[in-house]
Structure formats: structure tokens, C-alpha cells
N, C-alpha and C positions, 0 to 999 in steps of 0.2 A: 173761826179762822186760826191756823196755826202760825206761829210767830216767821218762820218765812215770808208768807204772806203779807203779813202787819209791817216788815223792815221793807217790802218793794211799796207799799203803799205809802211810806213814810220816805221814801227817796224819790217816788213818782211827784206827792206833792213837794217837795222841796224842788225836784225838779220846773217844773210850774210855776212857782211861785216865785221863782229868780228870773225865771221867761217875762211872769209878769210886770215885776220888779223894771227891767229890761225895754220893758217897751211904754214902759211908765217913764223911763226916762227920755228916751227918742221923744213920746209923744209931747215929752215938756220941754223940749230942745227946737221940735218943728216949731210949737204956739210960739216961743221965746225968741228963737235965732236960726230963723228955716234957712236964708245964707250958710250960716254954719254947718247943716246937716250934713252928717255922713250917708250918704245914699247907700252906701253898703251894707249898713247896718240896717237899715230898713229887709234889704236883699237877704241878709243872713239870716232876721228872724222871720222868715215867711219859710225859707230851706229849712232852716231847723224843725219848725214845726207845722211842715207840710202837711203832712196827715191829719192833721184838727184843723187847716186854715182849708185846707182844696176845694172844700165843697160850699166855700161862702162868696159871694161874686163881691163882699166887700173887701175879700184879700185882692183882688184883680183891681178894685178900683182906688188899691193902698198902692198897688203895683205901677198903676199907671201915674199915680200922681207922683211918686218918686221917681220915675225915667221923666217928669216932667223938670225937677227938681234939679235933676244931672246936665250939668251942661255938656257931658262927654258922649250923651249919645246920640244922635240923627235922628229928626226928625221929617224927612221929608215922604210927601205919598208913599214911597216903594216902602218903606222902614218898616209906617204904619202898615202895610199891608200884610207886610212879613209879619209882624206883632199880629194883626186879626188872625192870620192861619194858625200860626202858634196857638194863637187862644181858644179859636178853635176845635184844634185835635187836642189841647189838654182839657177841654170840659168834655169832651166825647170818654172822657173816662169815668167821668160822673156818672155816667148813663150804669 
């Protein structure tokens, strides 16, 4: 490996490792004080690191328990429905 390589390798995992770090705290904030959660922050790190979460339906079912969490969003039949379609066309990229 030439030393280029070894410095993205070495900011890849740091990168990573803060993500982890990150959701190590959310995860000890939901068990502790799930009131308290910032629902956002669950949203931010799923966007963040879309590209390693998309293709696990346990990102979707992390997804769905935090709009459960949020009292700002609607839940009525049409909402969910709109969410099924959604989910939908975004696993049709899985394919």
C-alpha cells in the first residue's frame, strides 16, 4: 500500500469510529431518557451513513420507531400509507 492510501484508511476509520461513538450515545439516551430523544439525531445518522445502513430493513425498523417517538408527525391511515409507498420505491433500489 502506498502511504496515500494508509492516510484515507486511517480517516475512513476515524471517520467510523466517531459514527460509532455517535450512536453509542443516542443508543444510551433512548434506554436512559427515550422522553428526552432528539428524533433528529436518530434522522441525521441514518442520512449520514446511508450507503452502509440501506440495504438492512433494521435501518427502516430504527426509522419507524423514531417517527413513533416524534410527537410532530401524523400518524393517521393516509400518513402511513404515504410512508408504505415511500418504502416501497426506496427498497426497489435494492433490487
Amino acid at each position: 500500500r502506498d502511504l496515500g492510501t494508509k492516510e484515507k484508511d486511517v480517516v475512513k476509520a476515524a471517520y467510523y469510529q466517531r459514527e460509532v461513538q455517535f450512536g453509542e450515545q443516542q443508543l444510551k439516551e433512548l434506554k436512559t431518557e427515550p422522553q428526552c430523544y432528539h428524533t433528529m439525531s436518530g434522522y441525521d445518522l441514518v442520512l449520514h451513513n446511508w450507503s452502509d445502513l440501506k440495504g438492512w430493513s433494521i435501518t427502516f425498523r430504527f426509522l419507524s420507531d423514531i417517527v413513533q417517538l416524534d410527537a410532530s408527525w401524523r400518524t393517521d391511515p393516509e400518513v402511513r400509507l404515504g410512508l408504505l409507498d415511500l418504502m416501497k420505491s426506496v427498497s426497489k433500489e435494492w433490487e
